[in-house]
mmCIF file of the N, C-alpha and C atoms, coordinates in Angstrom:
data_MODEL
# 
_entry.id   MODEL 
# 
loop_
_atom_site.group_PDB 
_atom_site.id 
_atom_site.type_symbol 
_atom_site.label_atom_id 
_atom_site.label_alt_id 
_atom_site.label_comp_id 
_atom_site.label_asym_id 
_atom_site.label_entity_id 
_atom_site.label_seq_id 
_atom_site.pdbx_PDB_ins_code 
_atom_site.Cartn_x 
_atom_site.Cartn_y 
_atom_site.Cartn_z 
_atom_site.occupancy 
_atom_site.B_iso_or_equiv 
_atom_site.pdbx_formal_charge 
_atom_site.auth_seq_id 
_atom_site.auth_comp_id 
_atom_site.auth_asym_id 
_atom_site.auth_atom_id 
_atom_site.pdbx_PDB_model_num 
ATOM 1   N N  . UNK A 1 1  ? -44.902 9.536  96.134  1.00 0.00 ? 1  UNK A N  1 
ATOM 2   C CA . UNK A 1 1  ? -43.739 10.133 95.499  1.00 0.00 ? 1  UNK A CA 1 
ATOM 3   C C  . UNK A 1 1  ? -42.623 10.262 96.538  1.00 0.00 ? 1  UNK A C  1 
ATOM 4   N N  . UNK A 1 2  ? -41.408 9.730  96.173  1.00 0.00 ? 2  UNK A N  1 
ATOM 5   C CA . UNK A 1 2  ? -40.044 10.188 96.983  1.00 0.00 ? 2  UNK A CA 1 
ATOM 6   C C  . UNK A 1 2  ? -39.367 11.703 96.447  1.00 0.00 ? 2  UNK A C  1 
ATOM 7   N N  . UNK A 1 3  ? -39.072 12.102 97.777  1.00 0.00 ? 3  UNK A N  1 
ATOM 8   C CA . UNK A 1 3  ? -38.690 13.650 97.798  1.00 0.00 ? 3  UNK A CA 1 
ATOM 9   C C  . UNK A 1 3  ? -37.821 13.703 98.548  1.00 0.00 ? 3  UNK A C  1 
ATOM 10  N N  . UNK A 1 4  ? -35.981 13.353 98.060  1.00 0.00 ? 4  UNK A N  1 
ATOM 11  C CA . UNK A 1 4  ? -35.091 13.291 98.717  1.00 0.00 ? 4  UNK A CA 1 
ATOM 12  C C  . UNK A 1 4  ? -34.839 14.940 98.695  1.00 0.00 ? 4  UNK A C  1 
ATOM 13  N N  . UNK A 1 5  ? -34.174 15.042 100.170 1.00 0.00 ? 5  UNK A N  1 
ATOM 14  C CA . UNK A 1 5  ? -33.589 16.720 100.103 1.00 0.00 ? 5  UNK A CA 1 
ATOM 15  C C  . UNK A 1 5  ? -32.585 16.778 100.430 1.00 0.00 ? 5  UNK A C  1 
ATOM 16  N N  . UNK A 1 6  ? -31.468 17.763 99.922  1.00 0.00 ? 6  UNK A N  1 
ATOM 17  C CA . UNK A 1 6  ? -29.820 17.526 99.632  1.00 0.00 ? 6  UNK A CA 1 
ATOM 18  C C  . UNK A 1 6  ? -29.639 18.950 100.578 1.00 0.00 ? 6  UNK A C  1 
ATOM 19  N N  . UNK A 1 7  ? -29.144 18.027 101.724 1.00 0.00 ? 7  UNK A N  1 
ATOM 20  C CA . UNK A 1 7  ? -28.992 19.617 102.861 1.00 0.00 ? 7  UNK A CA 1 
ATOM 21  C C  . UNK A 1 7  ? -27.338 20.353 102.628 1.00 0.00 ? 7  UNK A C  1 
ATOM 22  N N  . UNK A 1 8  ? -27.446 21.603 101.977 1.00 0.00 ? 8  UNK A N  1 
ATOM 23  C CA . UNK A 1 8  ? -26.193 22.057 101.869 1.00 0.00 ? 8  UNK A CA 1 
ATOM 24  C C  . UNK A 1 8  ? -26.093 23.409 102.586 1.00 0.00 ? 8  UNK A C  1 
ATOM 25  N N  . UNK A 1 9  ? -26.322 23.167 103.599 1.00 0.00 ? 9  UNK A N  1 
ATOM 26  C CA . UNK A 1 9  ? -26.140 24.817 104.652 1.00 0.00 ? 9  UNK A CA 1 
ATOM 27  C C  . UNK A 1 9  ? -25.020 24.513 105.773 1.00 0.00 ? 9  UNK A C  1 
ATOM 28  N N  . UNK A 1 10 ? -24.644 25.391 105.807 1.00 0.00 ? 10 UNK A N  1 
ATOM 29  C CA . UNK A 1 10 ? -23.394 25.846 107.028 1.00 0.00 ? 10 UNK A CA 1 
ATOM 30  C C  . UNK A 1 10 ? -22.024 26.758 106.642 1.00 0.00 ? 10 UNK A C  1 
ATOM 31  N N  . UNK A 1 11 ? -21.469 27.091 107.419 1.00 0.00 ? 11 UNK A N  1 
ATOM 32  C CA . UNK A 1 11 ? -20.220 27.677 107.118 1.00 0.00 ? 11 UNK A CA 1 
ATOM 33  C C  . UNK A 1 11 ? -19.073 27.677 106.693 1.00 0.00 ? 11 UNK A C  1 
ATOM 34  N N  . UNK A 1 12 ? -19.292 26.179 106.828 1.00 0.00 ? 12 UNK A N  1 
ATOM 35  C CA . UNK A 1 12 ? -17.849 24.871 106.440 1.00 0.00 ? 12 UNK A CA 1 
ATOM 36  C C  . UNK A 1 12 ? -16.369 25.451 106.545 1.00 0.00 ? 12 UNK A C  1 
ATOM 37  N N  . UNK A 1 13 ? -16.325 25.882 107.657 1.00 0.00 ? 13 UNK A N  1 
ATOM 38  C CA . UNK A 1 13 ? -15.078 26.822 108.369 1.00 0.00 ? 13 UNK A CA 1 
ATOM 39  C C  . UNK A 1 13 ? -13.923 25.866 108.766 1.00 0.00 ? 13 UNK A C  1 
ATOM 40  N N  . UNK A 1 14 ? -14.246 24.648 109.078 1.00 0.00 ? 14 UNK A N  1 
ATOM 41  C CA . UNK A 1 14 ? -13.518 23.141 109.524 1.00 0.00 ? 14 UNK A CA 1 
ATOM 42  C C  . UNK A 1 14 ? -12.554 23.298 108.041 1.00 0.00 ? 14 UNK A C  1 
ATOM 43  N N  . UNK A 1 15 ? -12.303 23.882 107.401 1.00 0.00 ? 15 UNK A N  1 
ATOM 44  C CA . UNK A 1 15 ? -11.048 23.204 106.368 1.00 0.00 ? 15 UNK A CA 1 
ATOM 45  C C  . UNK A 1 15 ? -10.417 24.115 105.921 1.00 0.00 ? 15 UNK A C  1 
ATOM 46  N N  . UNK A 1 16 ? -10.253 25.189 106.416 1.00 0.00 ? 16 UNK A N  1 
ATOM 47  C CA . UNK A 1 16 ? -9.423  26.619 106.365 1.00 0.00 ? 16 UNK A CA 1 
ATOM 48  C C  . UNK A 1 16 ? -8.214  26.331 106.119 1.00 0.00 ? 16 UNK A C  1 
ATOM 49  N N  . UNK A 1 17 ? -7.753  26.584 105.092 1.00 0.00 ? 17 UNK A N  1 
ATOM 50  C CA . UNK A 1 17 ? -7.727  27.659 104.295 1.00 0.00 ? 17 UNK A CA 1 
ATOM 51  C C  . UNK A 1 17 ? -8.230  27.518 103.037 1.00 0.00 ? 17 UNK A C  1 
ATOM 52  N N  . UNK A 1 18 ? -8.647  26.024 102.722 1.00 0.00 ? 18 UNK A N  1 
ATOM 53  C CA . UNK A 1 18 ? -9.562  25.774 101.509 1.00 0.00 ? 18 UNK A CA 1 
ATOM 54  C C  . UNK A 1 18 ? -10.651 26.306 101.494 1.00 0.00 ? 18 UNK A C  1 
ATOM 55  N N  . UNK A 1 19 ? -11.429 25.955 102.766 1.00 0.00 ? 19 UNK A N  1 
ATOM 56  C CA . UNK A 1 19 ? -12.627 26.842 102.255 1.00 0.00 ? 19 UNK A CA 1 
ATOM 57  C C  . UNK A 1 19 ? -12.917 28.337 103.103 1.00 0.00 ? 19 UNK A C  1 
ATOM 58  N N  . UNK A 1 20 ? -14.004 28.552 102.549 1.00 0.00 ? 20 UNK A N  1 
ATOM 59  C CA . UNK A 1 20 ? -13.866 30.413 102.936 1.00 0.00 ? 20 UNK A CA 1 
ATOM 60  C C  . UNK A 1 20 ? -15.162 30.784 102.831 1.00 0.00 ? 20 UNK A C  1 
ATOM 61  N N  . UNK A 1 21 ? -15.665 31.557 103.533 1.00 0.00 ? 21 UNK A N  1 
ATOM 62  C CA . UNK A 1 21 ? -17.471 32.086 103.583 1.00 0.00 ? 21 UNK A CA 1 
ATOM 63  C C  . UNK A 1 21 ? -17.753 32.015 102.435 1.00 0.00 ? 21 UNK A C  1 
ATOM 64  N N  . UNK A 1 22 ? -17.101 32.318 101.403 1.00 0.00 ? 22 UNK A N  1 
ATOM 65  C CA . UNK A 1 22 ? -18.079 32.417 99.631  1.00 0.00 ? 22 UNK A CA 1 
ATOM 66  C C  . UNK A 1 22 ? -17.546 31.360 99.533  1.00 0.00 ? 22 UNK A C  1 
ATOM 67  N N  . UNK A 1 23 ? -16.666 30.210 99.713  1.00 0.00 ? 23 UNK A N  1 
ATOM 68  C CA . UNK A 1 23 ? -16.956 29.058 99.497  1.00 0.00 ? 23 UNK A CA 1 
ATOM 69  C C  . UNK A 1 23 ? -16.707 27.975 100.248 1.00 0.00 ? 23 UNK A C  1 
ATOM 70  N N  . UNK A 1 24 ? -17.707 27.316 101.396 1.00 0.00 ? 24 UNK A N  1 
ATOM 71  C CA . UNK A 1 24 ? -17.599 26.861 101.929 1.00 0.00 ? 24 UNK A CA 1 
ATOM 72  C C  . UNK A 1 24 ? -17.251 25.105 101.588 1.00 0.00 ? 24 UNK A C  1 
ATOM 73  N N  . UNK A 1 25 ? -17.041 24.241 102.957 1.00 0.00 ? 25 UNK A N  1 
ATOM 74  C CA . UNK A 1 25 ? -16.325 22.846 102.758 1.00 0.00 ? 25 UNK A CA 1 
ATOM 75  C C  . UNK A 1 25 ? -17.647 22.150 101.648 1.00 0.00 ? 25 UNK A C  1 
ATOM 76  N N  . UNK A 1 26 ? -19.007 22.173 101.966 1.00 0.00 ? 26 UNK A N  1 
ATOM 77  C CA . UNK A 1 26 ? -19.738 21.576 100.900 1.00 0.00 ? 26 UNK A CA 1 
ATOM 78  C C  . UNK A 1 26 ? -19.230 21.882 99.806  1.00 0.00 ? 26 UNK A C  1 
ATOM 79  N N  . UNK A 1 27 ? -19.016 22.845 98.844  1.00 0.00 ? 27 UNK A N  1 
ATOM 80  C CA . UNK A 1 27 ? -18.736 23.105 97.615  1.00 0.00 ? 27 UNK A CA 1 
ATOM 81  C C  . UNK A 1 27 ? -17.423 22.937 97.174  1.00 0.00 ? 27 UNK A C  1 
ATOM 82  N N  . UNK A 1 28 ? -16.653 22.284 98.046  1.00 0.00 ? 28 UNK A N  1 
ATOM 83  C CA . UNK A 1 28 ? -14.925 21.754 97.012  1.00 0.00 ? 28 UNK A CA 1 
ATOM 84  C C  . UNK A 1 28 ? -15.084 21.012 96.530  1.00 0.00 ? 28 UNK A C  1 
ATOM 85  N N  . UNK A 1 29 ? -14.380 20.493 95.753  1.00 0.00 ? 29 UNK A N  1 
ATOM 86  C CA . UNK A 1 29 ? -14.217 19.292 95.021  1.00 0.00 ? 29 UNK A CA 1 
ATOM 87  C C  . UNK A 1 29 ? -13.429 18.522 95.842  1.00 0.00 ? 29 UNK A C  1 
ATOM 88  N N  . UNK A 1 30 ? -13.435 18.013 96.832  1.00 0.00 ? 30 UNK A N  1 
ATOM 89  C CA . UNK A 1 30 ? -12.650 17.191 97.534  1.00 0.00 ? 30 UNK A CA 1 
ATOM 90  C C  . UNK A 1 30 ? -12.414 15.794 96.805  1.00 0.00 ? 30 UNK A C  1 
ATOM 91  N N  . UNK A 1 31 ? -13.509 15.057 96.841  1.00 0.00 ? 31 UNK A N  1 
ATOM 92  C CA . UNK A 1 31 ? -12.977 13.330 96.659  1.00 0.00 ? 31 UNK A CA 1 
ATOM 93  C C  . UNK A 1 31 ? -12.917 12.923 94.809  1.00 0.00 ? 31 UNK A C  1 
ATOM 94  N N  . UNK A 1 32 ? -13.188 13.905 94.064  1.00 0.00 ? 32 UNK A N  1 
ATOM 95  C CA . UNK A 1 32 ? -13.353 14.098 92.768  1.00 0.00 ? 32 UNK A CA 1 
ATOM 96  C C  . UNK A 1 32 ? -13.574 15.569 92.404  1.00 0.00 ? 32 UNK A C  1 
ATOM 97  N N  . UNK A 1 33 ? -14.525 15.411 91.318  1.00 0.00 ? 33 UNK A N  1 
ATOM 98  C CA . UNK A 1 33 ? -14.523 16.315 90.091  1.00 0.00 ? 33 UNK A CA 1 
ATOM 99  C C  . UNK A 1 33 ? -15.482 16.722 90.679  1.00 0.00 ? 33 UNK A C  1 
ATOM 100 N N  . UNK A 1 34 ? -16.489 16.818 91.221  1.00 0.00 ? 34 UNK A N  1 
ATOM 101 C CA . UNK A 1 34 ? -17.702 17.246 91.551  1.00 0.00 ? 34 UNK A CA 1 
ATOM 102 C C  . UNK A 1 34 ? -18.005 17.585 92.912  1.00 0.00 ? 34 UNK A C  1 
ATOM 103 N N  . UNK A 1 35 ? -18.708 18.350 93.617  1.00 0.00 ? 35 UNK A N  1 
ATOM 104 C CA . UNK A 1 35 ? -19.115 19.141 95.067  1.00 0.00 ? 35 UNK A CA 1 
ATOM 105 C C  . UNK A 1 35 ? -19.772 17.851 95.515  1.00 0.00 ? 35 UNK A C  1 
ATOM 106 N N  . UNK A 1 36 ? -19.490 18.050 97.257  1.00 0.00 ? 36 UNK A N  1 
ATOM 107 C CA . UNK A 1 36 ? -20.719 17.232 97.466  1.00 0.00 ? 36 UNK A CA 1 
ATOM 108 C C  . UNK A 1 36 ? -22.205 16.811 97.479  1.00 0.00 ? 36 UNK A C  1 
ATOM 109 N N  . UNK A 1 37 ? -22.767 18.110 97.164  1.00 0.00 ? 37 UNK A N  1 
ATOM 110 C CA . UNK A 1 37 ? -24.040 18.068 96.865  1.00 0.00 ? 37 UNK A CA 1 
ATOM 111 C C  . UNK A 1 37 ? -24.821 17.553 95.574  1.00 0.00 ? 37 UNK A C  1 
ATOM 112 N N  . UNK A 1 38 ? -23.580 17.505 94.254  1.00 0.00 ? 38 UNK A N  1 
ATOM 113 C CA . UNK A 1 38 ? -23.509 17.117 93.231  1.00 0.00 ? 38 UNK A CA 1 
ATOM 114 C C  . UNK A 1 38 ? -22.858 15.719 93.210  1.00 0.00 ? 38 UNK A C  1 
ATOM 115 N N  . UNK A 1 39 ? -22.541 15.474 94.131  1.00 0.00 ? 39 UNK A N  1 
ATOM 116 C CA . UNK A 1 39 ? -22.299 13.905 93.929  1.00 0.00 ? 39 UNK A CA 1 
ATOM 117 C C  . UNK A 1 39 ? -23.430 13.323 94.451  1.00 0.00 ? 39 UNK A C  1 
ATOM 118 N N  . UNK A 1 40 ? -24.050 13.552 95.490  1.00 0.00 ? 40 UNK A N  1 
ATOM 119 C CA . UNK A 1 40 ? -25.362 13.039 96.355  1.00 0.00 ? 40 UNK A CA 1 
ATOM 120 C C  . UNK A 1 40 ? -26.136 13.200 95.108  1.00 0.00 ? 40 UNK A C  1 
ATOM 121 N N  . UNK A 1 41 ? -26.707 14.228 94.433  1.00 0.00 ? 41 UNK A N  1 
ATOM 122 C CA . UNK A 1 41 ? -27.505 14.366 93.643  1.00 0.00 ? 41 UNK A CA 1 
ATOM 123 C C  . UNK A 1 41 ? -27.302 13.466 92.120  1.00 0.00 ? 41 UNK A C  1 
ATOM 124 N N  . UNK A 1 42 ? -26.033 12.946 91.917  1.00 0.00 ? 42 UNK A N  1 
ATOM 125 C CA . UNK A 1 42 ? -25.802 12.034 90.943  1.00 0.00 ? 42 UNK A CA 1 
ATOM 126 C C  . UNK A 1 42 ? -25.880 10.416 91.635  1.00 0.00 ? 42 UNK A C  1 
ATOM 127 N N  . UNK A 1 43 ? -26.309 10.344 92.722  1.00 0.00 ? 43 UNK A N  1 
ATOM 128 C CA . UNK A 1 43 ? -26.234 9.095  93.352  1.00 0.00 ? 43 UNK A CA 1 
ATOM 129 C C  . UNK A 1 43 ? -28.097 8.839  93.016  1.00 0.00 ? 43 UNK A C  1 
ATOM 130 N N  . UNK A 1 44 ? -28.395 9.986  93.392  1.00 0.00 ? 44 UNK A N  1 
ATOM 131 C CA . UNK A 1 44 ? -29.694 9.723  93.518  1.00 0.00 ? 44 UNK A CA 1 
ATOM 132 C C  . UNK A 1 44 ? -30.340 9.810  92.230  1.00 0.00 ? 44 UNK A C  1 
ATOM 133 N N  . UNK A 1 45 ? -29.899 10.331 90.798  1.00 0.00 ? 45 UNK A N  1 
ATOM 134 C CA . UNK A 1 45 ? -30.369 10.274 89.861  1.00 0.00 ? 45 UNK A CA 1 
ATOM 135 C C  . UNK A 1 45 ? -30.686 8.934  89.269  1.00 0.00 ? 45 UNK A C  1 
ATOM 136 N N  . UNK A 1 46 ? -29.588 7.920  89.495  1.00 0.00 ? 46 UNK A N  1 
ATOM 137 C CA . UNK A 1 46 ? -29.668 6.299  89.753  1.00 0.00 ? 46 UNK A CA 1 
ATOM 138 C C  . UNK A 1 46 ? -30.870 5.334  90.123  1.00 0.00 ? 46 UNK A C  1 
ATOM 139 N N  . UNK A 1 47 ? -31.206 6.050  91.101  1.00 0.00 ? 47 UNK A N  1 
ATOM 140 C CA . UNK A 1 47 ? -32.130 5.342  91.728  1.00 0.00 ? 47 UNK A CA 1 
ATOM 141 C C  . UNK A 1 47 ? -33.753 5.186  91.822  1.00 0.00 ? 47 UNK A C  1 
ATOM 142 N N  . UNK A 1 48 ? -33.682 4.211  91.424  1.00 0.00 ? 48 UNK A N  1 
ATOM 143 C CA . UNK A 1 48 ? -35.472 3.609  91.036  1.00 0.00 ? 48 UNK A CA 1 
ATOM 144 C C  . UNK A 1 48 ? -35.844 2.086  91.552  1.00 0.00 ? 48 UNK A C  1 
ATOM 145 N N  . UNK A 1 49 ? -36.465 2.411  93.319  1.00 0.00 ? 49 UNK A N  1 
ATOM 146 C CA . UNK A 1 49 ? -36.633 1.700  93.603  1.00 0.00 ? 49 UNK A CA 1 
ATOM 147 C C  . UNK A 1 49 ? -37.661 0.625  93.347  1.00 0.00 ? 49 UNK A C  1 
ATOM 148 N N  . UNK A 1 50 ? -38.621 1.707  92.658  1.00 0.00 ? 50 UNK A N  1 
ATOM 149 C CA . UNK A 1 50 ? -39.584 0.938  92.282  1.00 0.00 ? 50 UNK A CA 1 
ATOM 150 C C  . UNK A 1 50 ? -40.074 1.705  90.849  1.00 0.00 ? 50 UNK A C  1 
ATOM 151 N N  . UNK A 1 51 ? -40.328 1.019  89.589  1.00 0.00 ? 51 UNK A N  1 
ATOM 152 C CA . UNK A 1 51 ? -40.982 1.924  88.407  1.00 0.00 ? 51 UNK A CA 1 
ATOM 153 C C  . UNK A 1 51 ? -41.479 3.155  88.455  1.00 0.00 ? 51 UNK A C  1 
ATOM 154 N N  . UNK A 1 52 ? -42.432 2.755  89.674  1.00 0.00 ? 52 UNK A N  1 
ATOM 155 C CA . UNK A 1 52 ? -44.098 3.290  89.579  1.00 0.00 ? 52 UNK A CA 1 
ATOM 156 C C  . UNK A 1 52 ? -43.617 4.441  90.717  1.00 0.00 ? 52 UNK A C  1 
ATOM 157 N N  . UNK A 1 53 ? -43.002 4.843  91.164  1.00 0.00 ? 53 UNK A N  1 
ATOM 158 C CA . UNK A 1 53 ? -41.690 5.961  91.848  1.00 0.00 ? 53 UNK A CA 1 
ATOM 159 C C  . UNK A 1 53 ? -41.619 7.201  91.060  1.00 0.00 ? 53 UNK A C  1 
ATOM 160 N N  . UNK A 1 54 ? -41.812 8.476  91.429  1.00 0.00 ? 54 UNK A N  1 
ATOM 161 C CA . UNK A 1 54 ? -41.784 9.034  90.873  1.00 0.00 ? 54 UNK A CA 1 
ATOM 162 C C  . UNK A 1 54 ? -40.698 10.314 91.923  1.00 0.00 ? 54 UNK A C  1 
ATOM 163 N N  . UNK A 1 55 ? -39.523 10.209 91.505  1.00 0.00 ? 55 UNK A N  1 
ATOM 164 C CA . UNK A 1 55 ? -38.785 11.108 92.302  1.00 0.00 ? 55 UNK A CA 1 
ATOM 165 C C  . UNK A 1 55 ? -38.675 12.213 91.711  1.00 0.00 ? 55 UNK A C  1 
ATOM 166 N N  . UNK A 1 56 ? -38.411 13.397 92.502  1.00 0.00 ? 56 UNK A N  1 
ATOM 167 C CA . UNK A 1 56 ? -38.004 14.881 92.910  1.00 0.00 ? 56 UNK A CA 1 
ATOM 168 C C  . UNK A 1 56 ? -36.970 15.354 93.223  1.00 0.00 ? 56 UNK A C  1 
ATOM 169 N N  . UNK A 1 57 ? -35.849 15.789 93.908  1.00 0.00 ? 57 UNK A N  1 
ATOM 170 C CA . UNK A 1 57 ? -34.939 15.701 94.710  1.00 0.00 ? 57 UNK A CA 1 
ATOM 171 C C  . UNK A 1 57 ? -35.193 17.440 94.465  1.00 0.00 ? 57 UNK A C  1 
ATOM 172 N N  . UNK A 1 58 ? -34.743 17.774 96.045  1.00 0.00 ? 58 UNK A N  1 
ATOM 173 C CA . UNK A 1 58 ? -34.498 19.299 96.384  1.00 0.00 ? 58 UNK A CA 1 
ATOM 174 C C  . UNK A 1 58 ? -33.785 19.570 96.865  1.00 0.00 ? 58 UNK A C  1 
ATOM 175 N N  . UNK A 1 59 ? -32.963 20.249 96.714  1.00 0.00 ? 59 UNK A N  1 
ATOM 176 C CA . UNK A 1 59 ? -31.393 20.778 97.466  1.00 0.00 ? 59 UNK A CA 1 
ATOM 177 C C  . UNK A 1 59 ? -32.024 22.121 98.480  1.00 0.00 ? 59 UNK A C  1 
ATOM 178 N N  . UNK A 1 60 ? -31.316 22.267 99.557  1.00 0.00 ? 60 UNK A N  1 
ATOM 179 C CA . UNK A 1 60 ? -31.057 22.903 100.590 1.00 0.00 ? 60 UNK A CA 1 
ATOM 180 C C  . UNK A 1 60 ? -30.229 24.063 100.691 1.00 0.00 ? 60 UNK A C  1 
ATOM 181 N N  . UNK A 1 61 ? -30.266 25.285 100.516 1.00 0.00 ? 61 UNK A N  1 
ATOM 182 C CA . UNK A 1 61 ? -29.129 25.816 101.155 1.00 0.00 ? 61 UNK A CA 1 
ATOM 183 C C  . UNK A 1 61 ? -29.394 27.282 101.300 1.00 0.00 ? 61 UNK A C  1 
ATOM 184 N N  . UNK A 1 62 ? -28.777 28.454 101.877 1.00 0.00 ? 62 UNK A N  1 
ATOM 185 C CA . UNK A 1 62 ? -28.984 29.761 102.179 1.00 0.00 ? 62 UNK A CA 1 
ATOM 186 C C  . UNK A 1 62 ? -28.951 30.560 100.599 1.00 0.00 ? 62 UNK A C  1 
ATOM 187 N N  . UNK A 1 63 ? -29.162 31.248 100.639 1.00 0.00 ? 63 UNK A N  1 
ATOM 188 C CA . UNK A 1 63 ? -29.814 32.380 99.070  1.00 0.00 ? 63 UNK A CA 1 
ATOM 189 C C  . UNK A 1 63 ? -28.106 33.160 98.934  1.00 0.00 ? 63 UNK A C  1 
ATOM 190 N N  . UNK A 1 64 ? -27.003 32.881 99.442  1.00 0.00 ? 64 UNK A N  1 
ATOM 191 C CA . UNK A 1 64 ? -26.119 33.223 98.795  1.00 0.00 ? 64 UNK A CA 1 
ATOM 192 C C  . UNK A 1 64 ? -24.737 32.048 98.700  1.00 0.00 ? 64 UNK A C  1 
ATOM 193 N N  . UNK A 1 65 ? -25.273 30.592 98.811  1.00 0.00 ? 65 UNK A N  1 
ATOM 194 C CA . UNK A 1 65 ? -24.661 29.883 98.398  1.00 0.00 ? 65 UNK A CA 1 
ATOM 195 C C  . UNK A 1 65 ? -25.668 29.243 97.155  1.00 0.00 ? 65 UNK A C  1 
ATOM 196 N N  . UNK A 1 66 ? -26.597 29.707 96.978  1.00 0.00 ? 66 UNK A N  1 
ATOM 197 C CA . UNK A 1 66 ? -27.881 29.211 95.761  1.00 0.00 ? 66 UNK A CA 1 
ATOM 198 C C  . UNK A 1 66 ? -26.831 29.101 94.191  1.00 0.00 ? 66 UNK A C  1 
ATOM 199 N N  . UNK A 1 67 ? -26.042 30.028 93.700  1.00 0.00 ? 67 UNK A N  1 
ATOM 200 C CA . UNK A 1 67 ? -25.502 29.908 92.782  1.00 0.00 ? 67 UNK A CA 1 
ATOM 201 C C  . UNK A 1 67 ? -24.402 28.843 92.619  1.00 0.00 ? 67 UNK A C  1 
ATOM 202 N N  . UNK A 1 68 ? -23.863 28.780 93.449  1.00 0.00 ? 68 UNK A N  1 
ATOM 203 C CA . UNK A 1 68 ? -22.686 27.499 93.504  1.00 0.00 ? 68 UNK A CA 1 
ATOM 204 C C  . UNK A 1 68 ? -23.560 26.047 93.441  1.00 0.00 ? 68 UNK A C  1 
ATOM 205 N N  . UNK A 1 69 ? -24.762 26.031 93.968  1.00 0.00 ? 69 UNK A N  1 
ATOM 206 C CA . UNK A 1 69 ? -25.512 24.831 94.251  1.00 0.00 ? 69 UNK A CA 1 
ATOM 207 C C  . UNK A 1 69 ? -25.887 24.349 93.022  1.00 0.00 ? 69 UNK A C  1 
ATOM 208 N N  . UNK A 1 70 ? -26.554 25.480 91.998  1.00 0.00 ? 70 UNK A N  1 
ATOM 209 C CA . UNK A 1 70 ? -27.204 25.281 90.680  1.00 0.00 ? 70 UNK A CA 1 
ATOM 210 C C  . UNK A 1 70 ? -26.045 25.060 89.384  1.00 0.00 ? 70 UNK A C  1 
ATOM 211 N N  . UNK A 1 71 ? -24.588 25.473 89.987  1.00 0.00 ? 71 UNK A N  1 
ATOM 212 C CA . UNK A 1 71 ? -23.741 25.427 88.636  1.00 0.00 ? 71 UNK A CA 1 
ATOM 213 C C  . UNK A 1 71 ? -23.898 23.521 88.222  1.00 0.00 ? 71 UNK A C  1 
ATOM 214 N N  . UNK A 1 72 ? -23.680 23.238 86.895  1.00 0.00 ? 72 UNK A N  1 
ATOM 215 C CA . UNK A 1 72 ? -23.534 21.615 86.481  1.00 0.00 ? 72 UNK A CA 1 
ATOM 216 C C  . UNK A 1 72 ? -25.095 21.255 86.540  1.00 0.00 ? 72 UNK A C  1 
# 
């Protein structure tokens, strides 16, 4: 089984004044409509390298960015 994991931890302080401790640079919508963790995770919904594959995917991140991670 493949078990991709979607690392979304840090402070993402690099893009001030957009982002801000409750919402850090992972969670803008920068290059579209969607966060980056939600675009990774729609990349990977795609993908079937092989039938007989049975993917998982688990996202990453600290217990008070958990709600922004799960919205969509």
């Amino acid at each position: 089984m493949l078990t991709p994991h979607i690392l979304s931890g840090g402070s993402g302080t690099r893009l001030w004044p957009l982002s801000r401790d409750s919402q850090p640079t992972q969670f803008l919508a920068l290059t579209g409509p969607h966060t980056m963790p939600h675009e990774t995770a729609r990349r990977l919904s795609g993908f079937d390298a092989d039938a007989s594959v049975c993917i998982r995917t688990i996202a990453i991140c600290s217990d008070e960015h958990c709600p922004s991670l799960a919205k969509k």
